[in-house]
C-alpha positions as CSV (number, residue, x, y, z in Angstrom):
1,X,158.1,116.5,24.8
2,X,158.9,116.6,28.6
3,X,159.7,113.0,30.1
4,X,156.8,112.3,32.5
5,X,156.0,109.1,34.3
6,X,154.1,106.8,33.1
7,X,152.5,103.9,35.3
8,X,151.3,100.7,33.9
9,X,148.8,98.3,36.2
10,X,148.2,94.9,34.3
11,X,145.0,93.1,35.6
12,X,146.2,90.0,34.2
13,X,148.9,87.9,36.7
14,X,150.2,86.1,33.6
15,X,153.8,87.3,32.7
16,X,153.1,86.7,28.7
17,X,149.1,88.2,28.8
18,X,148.1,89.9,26.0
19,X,147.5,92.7,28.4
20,X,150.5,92.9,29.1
21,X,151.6,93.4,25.5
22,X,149.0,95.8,25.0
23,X,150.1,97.6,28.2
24,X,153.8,98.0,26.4
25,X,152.4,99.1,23.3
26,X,150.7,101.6,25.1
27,X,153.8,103.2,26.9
28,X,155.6,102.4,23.4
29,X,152.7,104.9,22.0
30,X,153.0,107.3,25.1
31,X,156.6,108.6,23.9
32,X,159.3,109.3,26.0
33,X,158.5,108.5,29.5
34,X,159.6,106.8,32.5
35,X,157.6,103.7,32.1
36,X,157.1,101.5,35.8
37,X,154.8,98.2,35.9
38,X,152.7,98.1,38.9
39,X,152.7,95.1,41.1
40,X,148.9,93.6,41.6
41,X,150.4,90.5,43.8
42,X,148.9,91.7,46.8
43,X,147.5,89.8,49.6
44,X,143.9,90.0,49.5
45,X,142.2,93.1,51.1
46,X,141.1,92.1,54.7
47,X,140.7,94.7,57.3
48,X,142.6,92.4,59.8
49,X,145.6,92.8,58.0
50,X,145.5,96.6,57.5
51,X,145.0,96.8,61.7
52,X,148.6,95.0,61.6
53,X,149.7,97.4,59.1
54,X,149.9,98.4,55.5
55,X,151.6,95.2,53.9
56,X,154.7,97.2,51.9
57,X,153.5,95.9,48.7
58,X,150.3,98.0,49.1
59,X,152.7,100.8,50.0
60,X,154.8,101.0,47.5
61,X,152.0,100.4,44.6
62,X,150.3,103.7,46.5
63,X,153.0,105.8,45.9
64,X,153.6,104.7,42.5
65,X,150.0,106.0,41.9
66,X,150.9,109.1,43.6
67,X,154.3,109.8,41.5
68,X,153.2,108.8,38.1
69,X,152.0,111.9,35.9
70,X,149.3,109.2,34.3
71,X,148.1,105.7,34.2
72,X,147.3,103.1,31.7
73,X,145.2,100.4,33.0
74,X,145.4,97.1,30.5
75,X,142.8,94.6,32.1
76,X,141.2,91.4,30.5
77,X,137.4,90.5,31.1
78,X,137.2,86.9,32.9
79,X,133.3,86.1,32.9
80,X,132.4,89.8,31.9
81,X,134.2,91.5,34.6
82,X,137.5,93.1,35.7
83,X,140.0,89.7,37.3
84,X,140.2,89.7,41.0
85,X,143.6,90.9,41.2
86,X,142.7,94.5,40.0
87,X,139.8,94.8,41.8
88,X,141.9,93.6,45.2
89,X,144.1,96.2,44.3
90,X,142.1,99.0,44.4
91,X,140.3,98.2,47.4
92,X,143.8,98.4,48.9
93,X,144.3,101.7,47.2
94,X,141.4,103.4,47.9
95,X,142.8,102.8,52.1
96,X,144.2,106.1,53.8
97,X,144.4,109.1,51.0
98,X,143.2,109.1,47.5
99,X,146.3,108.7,45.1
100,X,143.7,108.5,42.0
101,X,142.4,112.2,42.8
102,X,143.0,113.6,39.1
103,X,145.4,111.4,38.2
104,X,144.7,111.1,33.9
105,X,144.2,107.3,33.5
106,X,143.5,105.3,30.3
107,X,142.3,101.8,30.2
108,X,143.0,99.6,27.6
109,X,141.7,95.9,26.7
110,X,142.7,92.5,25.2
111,X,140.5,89.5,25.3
112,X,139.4,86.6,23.3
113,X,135.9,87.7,23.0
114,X,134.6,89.7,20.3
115,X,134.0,92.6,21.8
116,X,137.4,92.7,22.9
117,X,136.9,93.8,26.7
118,X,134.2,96.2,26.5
119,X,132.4,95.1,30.2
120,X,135.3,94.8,31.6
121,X,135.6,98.6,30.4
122,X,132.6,99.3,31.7
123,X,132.5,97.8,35.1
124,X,136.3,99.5,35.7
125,X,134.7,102.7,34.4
126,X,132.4,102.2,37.5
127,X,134.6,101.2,40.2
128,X,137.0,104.3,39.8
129,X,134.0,107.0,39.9
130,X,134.3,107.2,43.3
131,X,138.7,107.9,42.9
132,X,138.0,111.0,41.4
133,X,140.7,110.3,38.5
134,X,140.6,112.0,35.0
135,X,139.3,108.9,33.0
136,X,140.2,109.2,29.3
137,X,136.4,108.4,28.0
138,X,138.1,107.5,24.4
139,X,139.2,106.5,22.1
140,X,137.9,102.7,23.1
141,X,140.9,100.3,22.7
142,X,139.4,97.2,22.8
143,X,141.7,94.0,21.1
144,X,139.4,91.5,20.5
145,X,141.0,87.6,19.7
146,X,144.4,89.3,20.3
147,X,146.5,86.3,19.5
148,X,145.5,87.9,15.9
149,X,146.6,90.9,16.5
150,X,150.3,90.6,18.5
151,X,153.6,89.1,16.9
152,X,155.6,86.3,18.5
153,X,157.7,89.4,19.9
154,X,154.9,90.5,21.6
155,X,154.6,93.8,19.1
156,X,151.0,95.0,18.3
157,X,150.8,94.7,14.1
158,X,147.5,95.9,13.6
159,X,147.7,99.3,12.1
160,X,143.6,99.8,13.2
161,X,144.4,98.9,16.6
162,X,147.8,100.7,17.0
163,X,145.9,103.8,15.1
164,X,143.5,103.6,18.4
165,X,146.0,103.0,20.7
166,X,148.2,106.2,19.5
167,X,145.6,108.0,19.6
168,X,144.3,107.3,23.3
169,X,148.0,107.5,24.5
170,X,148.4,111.0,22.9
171,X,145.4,112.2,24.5
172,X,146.6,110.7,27.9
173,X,149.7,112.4,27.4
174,X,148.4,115.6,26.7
175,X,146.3,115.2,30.3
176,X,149.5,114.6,31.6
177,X,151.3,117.7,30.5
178,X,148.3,119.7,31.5
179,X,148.4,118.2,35.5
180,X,151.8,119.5,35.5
């Protein structure tokens, strides 16, 4: 296995999310890569600020996009949809050139309802159509009440869930090699 990059976008702002966790596992699962996180503090989009200028936040995220060889996407549902912050963030992105064009992305989910994130899947699903990115259509990671699910190191124990997760980060990896 050739080291590729592997870029990691969190929807959730919390430092200790679930997503987060998940998101780790996910480049754990990826194998050897050069794992970056994604910054989703941006200012919100506001065409008035992009007259002034890119800010360099929105900048360097871009080209983060542009360099990694694939993208896992770990984003809780708040009240059945993507959080703000992700969705701000690709408004910015989707600005001047289409870094997504492609691009092999996976999305991944953690929240405390049952069905684990599946809108939130679904409305992401939706939103990136127009990107043009190669979006992994499965396996379906989807962590429902993950506070069941994660150790107090932040390590994902369920073998069902870890099972999915390998699986979707193999396939990701193998739409990686093949964009090479």
């Amino acid at each position: 296995m050739s080291e590729l990059t592997l870029l990691g976008l969190c929807g959730s702002l919390r430092a200790d999310s679930y997503n987060r966790k998940l998101m780790h596992a996910a480049a754990k699962s990826f194998g050897p890569s050069s794992f970056v996180e994604g910054d989703l503090n941006l200012p919100l989009f506001n065409e008035d600020v992009e007259a002034q200028g890119m800010p360099d936040a929105v900048t360097r995220l871009k080209e983060q996009v542009k360099a990694a060889d694939a993208v896992v996407i770990a984003c809780p549902e708040y009240n059945k949809a993507p959080p703000g912050a992700l969705k701000n963030a690709l408004d910015w992105l989707s600005r001047g050139g289409q870094p997504w064009t492609d691009k092999p992305v996976a999305l991944v989910s953690a929240t405390a309802g049952r069905a684990g994130g599946e809108r939130t899947q679904f409305a992401l699903r939706l939103m990136m159509v127009a990107f043009r990115p190669h979006l992994l259509m499965g396996p379906e990671v989807l962590v429902a009440s993950p506070k069941d699910h994660f150790d107090d190191s932040g390590s994902l124990v369920t073998e069902s869930y870890q099972n999915l997760l390998d699986d979707l980060m193999g396939a990701l990896r193998a739409a990686a090699d093949a964009n090479r």
